[in-house]
N, C-alpha and C positions, 0 to 999 in steps of 0.2 A: 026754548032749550038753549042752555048756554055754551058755549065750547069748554074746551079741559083748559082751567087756568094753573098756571105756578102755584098759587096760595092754597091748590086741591090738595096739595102734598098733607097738609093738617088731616085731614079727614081718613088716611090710611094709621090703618091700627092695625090689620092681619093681612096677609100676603094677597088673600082673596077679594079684599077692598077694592086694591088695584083696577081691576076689570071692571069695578061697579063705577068710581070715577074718572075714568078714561072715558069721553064723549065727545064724536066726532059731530057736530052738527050738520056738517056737509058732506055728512057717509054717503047718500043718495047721488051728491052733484058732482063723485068722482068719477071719472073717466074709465074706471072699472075695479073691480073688489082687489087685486094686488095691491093699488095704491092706495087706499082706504088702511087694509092692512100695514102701509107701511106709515100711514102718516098717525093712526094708534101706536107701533111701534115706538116712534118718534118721542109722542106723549107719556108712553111708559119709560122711556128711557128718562125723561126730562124730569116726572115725577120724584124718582128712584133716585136721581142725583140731587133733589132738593130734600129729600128723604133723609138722605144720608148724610148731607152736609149739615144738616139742623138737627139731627141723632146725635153726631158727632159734637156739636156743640151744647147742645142740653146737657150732654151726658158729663162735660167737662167743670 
């Protein structure tokens, strides 16, 4: 199982993607499920910015 890389960003096509490519592989060896959550967060925020930066330039 691989972690969520930058290049994931290709593979969202519908908002609901999102959730399917986000993958923490050390969900289990966090110190407890808040920070699990926050470090998915992290990933979805980082996708959504690579998302949008290469939307924005396709589109141009």
């Amino acid at each position: 199982m691989k972690r969520t890389q930058i290049d994931d960003y290709k593979k969202i096509e519908e908002a609901r993607d999102l959730e399917d490519v986000v993958n923490d592989k050390r969900k289990a060896k966090r110190a407890n499920k808040q920070k699990a959550r926050r470090r998915n967060r992290h990933y979805n925020k980082n996708l959504l910015k690579h998302l949008t930066q290469h939307f924005d330039q396709d589109n141009e």
